[in-house]
N, C-alpha and C positions, 0 to 999 in steps of 0.2 A: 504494500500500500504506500504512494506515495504522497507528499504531502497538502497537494489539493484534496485527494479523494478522501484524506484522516479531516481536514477542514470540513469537508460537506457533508458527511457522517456526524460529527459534531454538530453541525447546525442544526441538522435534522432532530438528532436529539436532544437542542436546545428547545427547537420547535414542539417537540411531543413532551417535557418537562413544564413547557408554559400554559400548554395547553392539558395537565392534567393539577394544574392549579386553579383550572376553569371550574367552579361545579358545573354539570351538564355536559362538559365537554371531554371527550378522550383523545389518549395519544394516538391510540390507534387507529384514530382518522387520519391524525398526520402521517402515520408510518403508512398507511396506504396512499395516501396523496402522492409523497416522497418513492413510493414503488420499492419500499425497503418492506414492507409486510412480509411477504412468504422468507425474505431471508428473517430477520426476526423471528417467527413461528420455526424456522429450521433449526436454526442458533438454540432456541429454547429447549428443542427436542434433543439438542445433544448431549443436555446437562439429565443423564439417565443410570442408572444401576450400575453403569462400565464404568462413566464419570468416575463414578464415587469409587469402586476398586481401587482407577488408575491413582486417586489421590491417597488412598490406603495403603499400596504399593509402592509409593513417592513415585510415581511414571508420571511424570512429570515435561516429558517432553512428549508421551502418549497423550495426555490432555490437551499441548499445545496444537497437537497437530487435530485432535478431536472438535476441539469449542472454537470456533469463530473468537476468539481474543481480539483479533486485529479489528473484530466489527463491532465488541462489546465494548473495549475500551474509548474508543472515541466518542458512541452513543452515548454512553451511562457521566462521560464527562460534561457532553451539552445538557443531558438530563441533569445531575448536579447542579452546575452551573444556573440551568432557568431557576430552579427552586428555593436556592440559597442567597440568588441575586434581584429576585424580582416580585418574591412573595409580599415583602410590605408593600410594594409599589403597586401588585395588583389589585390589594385588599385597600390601599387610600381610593385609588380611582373607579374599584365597587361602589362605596362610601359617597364618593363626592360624585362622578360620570355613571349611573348603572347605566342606562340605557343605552347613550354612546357605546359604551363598553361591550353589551349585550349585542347592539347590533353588529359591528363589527365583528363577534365572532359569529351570531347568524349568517351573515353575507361569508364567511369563512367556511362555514359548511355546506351552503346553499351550492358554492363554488366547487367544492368537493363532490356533492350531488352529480352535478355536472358532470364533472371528469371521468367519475366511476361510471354515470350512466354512457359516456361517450365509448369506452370498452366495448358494450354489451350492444350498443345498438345493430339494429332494431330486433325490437321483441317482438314474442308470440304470445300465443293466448297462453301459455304457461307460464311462460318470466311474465306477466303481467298478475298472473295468478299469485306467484312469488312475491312479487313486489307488493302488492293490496296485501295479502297476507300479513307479511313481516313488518312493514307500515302500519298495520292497524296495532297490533300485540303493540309494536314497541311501544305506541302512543298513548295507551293504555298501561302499561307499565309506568312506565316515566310518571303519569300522571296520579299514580299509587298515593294514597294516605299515608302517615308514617304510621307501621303497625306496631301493636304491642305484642311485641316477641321476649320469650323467655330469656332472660340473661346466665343462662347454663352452659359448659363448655364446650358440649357437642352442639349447640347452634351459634355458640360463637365460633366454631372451626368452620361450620357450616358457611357463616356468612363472609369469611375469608376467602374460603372456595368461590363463593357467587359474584364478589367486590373483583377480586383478580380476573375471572372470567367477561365479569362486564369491563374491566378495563381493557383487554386484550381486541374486543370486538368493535372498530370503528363505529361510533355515533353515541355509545351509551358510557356514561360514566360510574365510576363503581365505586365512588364517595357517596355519590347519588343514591344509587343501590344501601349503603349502608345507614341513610338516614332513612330510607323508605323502610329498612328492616329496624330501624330505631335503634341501630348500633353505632353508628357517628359519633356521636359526645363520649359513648361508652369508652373508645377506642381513643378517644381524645385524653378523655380523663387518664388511664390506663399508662396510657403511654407521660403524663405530666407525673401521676406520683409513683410511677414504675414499677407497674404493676408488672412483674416478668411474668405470673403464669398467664392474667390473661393475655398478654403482647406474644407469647410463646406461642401458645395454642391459636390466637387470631393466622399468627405469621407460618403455622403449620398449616392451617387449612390454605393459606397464597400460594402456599409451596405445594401442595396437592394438588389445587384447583390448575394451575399454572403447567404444572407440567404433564397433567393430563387433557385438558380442553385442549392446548392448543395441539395437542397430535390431533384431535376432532377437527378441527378446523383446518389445519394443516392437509388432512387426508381429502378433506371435502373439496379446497381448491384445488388440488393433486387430481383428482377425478371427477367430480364434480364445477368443473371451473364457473363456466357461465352462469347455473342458476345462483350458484353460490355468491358469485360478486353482485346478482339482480338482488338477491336477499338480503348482502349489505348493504345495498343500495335505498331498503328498503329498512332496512334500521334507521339508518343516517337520517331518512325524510323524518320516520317519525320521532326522533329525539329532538329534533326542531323546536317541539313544545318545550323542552325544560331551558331551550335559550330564546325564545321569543323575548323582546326588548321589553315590552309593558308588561306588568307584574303589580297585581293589588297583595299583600301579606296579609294570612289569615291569623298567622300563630306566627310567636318568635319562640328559640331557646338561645339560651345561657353559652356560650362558647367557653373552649378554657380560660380564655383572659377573664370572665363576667362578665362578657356585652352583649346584650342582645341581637342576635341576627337572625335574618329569617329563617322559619321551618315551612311552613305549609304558604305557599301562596300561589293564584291563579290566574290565570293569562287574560288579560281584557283590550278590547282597543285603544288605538293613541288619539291624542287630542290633536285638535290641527294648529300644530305651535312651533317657532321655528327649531326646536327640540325634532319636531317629525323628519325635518329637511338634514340638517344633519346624520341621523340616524340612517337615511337615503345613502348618504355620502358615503359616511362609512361602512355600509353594508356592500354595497361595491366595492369599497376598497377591500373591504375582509376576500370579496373575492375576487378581487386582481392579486392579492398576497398569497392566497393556496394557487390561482395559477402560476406563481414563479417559483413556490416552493415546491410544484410538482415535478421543476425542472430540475431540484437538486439531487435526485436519487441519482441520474446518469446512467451509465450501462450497469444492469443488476451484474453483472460478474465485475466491475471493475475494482470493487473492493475487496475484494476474495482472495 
């Protein structure tokens, strides 16, 4: 790898870091965008039962030649990087810009939309089938109440499994997911007064779910390519809802700092105010920015 293609690697992963700072939003819209998906899901599958041998073993140049290193390290450093550099910054301009903010990554996915549908085109009465399908569930999902679920360890491993697998899948968020399962704050707390069993057992169920969906997923574009990418296609439309700009708050809760921020709130129309006009603006922009970041993947083998 030289040192353009460790640059655009990194960005990508700066890009899928920013964007799992979004609630609503996942990285792995951007790793599809970027056309780094399938290797990601491949990289993932290598980390398996041999791994772990060759590390028991100290084969250690066995591992090198096994795990994509060359494509983890540069990604998990943009990943880094976004999180530890731009987390206050995104939560002032929640604060002060939502809807700006909101809209531009609507018009970010809406772009996305796009690109993925440009693949598959033109559909039949079955990708279409697909698409209605997976569209309607997700929009339904997303739109979930936050449930009361048992705080016990076999559904806190559970909802590990569910957060990681909703991350992995372009359009759905799996922070989301964990406040719909009423685990969010739990996991928040947890992780402030160091709760190791429950952070242990959440972070075993990531490590379960992770390294078995994504061979599910992985297997489906391997042989199933085309319904497959109409199906994420048809995620992506309907997570639209948890980043629609206008947003009335039903309920708040308590973050770890004490501040209230919202839990339950519902999507309604905008006012005709030059708020509207702006949010126009930047919703094109979000997606003139996924069309150049779609240019950064470059040839899928060049990083290899």
């Amino acid at each position: 790898m030289n040192l353009i293609q460790f640059i655009r690697i990194t960005l990508i992963g700066f890009f899928m870091g920013v964007a799992d700072l979004i609630p609503g939003v996942s990285g792995g819209t951007i790793a599809f965008v970027c056309g780094i998906y399938s290797r990601l899901l491949d990289g993932i599958k290598s980390f398996d039962f041999e791994a772990i041998r060759m590390i028991f073993r100290l084969d250690f140049k066995g591992l090198w030649q096994k795990i994509p290193f060359l494509f983890f390290i540069p990604l998990g450093l943009g990943l880094a990087t976004a999180i530890f550099s731009l987390s206050k910054l995104l939560s002032h301009l929640f604060q002060e810009y939502p809807v700006q903010l909101w809209s531009f990554f609507f018009g970010l996915i809406l772009g996305s939309i796009a690109l993925l549908s440009r693949e598959t085109w033109q559909w039949n009465i079955r990708d279409w089938f697909a698409f209605v399908i997976s569209t309607t569930l997700t929009f339904l999902l997303v739109g979930l109440p936050v449930m009361n679920t048992p705080d016990s360890l076999p559904f806190l491993f559970l909802s590990g499994a569910i957060a990681i697998c909703a991350m992995i899948l372009p359009g759905i968020s799996g922070s989301y997911l964990l406040v719909i399962l009423g685990k969010y704050q739990l996991i928040l707390d947890a992780i402030s007064s160091k709760d190791f069993q429950t952070i242990g057992v959440f972070v075993a169920g990531i490590i379960t779910g992770i390294l078995s969906f994504v061979r599910v997923v992985s297997w489906l574009l391997h042989h199933y390519r085309r319904v497959t990418l109409i199906t994420l296609t048809g995620i992506m439309t309907g997570a639209l809802r948890t980043v629609w700009p206008w947003k009335e708050t039903l309920t708040t809760r308590l973050n770890s700092k004490g501040e209230h921020v919202p839990l339950h709130q519902i999507n309604i129309l905008p006012d005709a105010d030059p708020t509207l006009v702006w949010a126009g603006v930047l919703a094109i922009l979000g997606a003139i920015v996924v069309v150049g970041m779609s240019r950064l993947g470059g040839d899928p083998k060049a990083a290899e």
